[in-house]
N, C-alpha and C positions, 0 to 999 in steps of 0.2 A: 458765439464768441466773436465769429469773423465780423456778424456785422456789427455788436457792439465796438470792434474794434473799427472800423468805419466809421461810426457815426460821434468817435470822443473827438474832444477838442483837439486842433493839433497844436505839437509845442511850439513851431517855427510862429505861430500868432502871438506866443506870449514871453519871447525873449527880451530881456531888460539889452540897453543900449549897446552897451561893451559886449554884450553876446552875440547882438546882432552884428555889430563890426567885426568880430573873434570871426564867426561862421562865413560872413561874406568872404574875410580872406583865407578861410580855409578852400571856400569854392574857385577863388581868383589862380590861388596855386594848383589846384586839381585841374581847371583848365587852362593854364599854361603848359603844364606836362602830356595834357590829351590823354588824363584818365578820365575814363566814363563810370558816372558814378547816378545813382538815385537815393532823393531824398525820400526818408522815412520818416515821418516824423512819430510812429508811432512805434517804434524799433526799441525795446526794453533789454540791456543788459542783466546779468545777473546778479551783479556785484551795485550797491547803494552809494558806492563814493565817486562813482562816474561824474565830471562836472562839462561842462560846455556838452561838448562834440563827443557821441560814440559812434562804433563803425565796425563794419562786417565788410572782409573783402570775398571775389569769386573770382575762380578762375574765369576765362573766356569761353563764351558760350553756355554757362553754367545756366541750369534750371532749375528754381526752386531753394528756399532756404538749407534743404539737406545738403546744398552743393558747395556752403558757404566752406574757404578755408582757416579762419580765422577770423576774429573780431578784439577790438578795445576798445579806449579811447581815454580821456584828459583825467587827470585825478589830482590837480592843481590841490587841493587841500588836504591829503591824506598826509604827508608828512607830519603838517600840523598837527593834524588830529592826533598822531600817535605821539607828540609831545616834542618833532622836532621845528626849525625853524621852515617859515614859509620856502616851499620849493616846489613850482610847478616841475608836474609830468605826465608821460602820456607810455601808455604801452598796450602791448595784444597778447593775445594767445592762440597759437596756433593747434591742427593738427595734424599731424608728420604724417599720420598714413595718408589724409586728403592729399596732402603738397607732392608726397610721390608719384602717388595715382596721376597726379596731376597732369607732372611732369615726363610723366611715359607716355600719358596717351599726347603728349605734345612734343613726343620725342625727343626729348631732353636728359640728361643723365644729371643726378646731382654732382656735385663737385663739390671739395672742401672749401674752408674759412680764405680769403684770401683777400688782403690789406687794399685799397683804395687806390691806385695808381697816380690817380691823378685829383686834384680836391679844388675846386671852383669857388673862388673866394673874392671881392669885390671891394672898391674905396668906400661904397656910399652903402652904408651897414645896413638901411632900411630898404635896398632893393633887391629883396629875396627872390622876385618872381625870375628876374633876371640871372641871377647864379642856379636857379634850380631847371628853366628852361634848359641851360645851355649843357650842365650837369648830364639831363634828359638824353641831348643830341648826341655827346658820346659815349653814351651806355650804349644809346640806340647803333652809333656804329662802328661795335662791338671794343669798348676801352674803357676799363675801368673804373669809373669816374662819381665823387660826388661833390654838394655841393655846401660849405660853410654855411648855417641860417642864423650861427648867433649875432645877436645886435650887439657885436664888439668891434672897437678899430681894428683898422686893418692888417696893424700890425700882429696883435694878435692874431688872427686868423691863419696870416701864414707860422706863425711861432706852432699854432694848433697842428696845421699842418704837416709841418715838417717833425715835428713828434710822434705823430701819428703814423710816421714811415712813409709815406708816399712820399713819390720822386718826383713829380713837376706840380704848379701850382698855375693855374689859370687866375689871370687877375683881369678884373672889370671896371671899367674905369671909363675915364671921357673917351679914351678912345673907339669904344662902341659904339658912339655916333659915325666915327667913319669904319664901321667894320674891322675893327682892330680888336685887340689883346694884348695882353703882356704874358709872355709865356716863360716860368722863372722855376731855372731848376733847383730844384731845395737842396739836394747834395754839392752842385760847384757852386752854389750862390751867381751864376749868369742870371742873365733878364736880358729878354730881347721883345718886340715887336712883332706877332701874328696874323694874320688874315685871319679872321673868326671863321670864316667858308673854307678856308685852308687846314683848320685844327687837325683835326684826325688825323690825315697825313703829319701833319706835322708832328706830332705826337710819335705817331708811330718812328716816324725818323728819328727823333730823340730818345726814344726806348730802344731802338737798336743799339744807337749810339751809348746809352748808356749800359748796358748789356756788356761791351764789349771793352768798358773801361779797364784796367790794372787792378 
């Protein structure tokens, strides 16, 4: 079986156009964030309405497919199928005893559900790499943060936003050519000007600040 499974055709040879463009920018955003990732091409979910892109994550350091914690991927025409109108999506399935296991031997403790603090959102709606790097930067130092990918104006975005409860909203814009931001609190409706190398702290400065309001 291994080596028939070696020697089939792989699928990345026989993707139509729009797939090929779909996958390269699913790999352009996986390496913006500096996840490490391998191509399978002959990786078989279980479920028949998978379309594009499916995917198995692992923890770090992980060996072998038993270590996997989860898998999905795109199912852009299922709605259809079941008689509703066109609506891409995409989803996984996890499992909970892996993530925990996970999570202790990486000494971590789970913690509950908690809202997005902060949501990275952008003028130029097709420049996703950019709101998801920066998104990246401060999860990575340590702030709750994610990042807007829908192809909506701007305005939207932050409307999205500030619904969604989170307190500041990180905006990207021309001023990213000179290491700026616009850092605009969704509850007082302020907007001010940020050093993008500055963020974190700054943030944190304003979470205090906001913490301590009436």
């Amino acid at each position: 079986m291994v080596a028939l499974n070696q020697d089939a055709p792989s699928i990345t040879d026989a993707l139509c156009e729009p797939c090929r463009k779909h996958f390269a920018a699913v790999r352009t955003h996986l390496d913006a964030i500096g996840v490490t990732y391998t191509i399978a091409p002959h990786l078989v979910r279980g479920l028949d309405y998978y379309t594009r892109t499916a995917f198995e994550f692992f923890p770090r350091l992980a060996h072998g497919q038993q270590d996997a914690l989860g898998g999905g991927g795109r199912y852009d025409g299922l709605i259809e199928l079941l008689g509703g109108r066109p609506t891409p999506g995409i989803g996984f399935g996890i499992g909970l005893d892996r993530v925990v296991l996970a999570l202790a031997a990486q000494g971590e403790e789970p913690t509950g559900p908690a809202r997005s603090a902060v949501v990275v959102v952008g003028a130029d709606a097709a420049d996703t790499v950019t709101r998801l790097r920066l998104a990246t930067d401060l999860r990575a130092a340590g702030i709750s943060a994610r990042a807007d990918l829908a192809p909506r104006k701007l305005a939207r975005q932050l409307d999205g936003a500030a619904r969604s409860g989170a307190h500041f909203a990180v905006i990207c814009g021309t001023e990213l050519d000179s290491g700026q931001v616009q850092l605009k609190d969704l509850e007082a409706g302020t907007q001010r000007l940020a050093n993008r190398a500055d963020l974190p702290r700054e943030l944190a400065r304003a979470s205090a600040q906001h913490r301590h309001r009436p």
